[in-house]
C-alpha positions in Angstrom: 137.0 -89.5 -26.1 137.6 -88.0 -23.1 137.2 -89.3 -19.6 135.2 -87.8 -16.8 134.8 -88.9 -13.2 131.9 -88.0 -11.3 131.3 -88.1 -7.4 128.2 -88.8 -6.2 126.7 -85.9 -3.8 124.2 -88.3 -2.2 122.0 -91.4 -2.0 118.3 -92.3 -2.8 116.5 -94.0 0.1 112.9 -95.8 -0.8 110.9 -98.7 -0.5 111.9 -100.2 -4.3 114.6 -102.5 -4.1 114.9 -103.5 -7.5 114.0 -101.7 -11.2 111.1 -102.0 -12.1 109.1 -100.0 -15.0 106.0 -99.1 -13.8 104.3 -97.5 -11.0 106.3 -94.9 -10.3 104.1 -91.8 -9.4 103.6 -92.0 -6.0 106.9 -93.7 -5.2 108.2 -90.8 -2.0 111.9 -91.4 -1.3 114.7 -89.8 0.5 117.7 -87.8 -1.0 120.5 -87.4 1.4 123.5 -85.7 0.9 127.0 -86.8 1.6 128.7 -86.2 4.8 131.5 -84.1 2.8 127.9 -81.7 1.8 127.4 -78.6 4.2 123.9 -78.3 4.3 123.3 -75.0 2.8 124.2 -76.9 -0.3 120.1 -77.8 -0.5 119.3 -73.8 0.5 116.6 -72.5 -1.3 115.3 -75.8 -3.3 112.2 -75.8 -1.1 110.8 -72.9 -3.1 110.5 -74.7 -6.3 107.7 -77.2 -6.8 109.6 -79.7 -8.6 113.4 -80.6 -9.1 115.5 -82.4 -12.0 117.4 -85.4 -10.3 120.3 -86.9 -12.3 121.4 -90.4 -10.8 123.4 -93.2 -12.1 122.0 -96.9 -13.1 123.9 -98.8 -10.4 123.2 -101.9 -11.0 123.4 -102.1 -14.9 126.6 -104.7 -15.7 128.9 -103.4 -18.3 127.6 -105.8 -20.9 123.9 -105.0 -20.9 125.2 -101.4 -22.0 123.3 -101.0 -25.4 124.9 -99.5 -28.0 122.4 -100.2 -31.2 119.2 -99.7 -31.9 116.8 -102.3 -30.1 112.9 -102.9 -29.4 112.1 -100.5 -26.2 111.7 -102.7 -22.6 112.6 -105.6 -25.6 109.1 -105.6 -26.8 108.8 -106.5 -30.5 105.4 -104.9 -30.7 107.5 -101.7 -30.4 109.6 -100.8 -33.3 113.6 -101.0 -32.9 115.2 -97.6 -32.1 118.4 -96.5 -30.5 119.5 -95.9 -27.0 119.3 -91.9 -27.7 115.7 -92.2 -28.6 114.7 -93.9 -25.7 115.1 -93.8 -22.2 116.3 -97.4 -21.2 118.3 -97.6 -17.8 121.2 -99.6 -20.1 122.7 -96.5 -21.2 126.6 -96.1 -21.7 126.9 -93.5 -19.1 124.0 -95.4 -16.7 122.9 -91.8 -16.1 119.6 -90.9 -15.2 117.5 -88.4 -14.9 113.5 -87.7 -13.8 111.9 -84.7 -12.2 110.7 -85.1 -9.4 108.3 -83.3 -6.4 110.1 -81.5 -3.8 107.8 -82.3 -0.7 110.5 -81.3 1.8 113.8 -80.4 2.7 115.9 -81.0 6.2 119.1 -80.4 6.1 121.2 -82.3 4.0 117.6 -84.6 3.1 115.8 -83.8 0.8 112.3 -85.6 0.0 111.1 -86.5 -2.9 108.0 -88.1 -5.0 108.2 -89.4 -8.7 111.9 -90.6 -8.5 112.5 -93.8 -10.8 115.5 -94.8 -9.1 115.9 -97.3 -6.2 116.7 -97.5 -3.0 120.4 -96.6 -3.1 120.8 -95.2 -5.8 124.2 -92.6 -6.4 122.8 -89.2 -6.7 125.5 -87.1 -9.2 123.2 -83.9 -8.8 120.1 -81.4 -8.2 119.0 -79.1 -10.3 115.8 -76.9 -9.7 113.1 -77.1 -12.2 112.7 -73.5 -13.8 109.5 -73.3 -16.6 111.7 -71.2 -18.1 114.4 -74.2 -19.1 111.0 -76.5 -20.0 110.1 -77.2 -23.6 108.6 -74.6 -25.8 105.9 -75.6 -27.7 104.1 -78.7 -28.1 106.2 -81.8 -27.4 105.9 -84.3 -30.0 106.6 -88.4 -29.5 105.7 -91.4 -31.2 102.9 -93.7 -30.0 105.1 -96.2 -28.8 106.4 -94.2 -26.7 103.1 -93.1 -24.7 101.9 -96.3 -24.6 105.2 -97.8 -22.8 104.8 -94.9 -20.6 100.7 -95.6 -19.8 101.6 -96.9 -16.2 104.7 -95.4 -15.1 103.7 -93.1 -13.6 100.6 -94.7 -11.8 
């Protein structure tokens, strides 16, 4: 496999200090850009309601990574998928990714509600949210799924 190295363009500033799974809706942080980052790098993003923010897990330890299939948050009541069909932060890549709502934009900062990732967290990139790049159709998921996901957003 090949190898890829990323740089991180920036860091998440907030008030969670540790993962957590719930409770993230109202959850406003702070993205700001490296030093290295001219500014006009964020030009324009304040025009779109909403933008996709890919981030890297951290924190995960190299041997939490799962690479089988296992109960989601290790729940037996849920049944036993793999990583790839769930959204668990011990991915092999520790990538991330959540859209979020653009409130505001200074500079090289750009604010943020709805990001699951804590406070300083490596930002690896911003992409606007275009409806035009968003599902077609209805989306379909198990019931697992929606109830793990009844109060993350909250």
């Amino acid at each position: 496999m090949n190898m890829f190295n990323l740089k991180a363009i920036g860091t998440v500033y907030n008030e969670r200090k540790t993962p957590e799974d719930d409770y993230w809706g109202n959850i406003s942080s702070l993205i700001e850009l490296g030093e290295e980052w001219d500014e006009s790098c964020l030009d324009g993003i304040e025009a779109f309601s909403h933008a996709e923010i890919h981030y890297i897990f951290h924190l995960v330890l190299d041997e939490n990574i799962q690479n089988a299939a296992r109960h989601p948050r290790n729940n037996p009541a849920y049944p036993k998928v793999g990583i790839f069909a769930q959204r668990g932060k011990n991915r092999p890549n520790k990538m991330g990714s959540t859209i979020a709502e653009v409130i505001k934009r200074e500079g090289r900062s750009l604010w943020v509600r709805g990001l699951d990732a804590i406070d300083g967290t490596p930002i690896i990139d911003i992409k606007p949210v275009m409806k035009e790049f968003l599902p077609k159709g209805e989306i379909r998921q198990p019931t697992w799924s929606s109830e793990l996901m009844k109060n993350y957003w909250e």
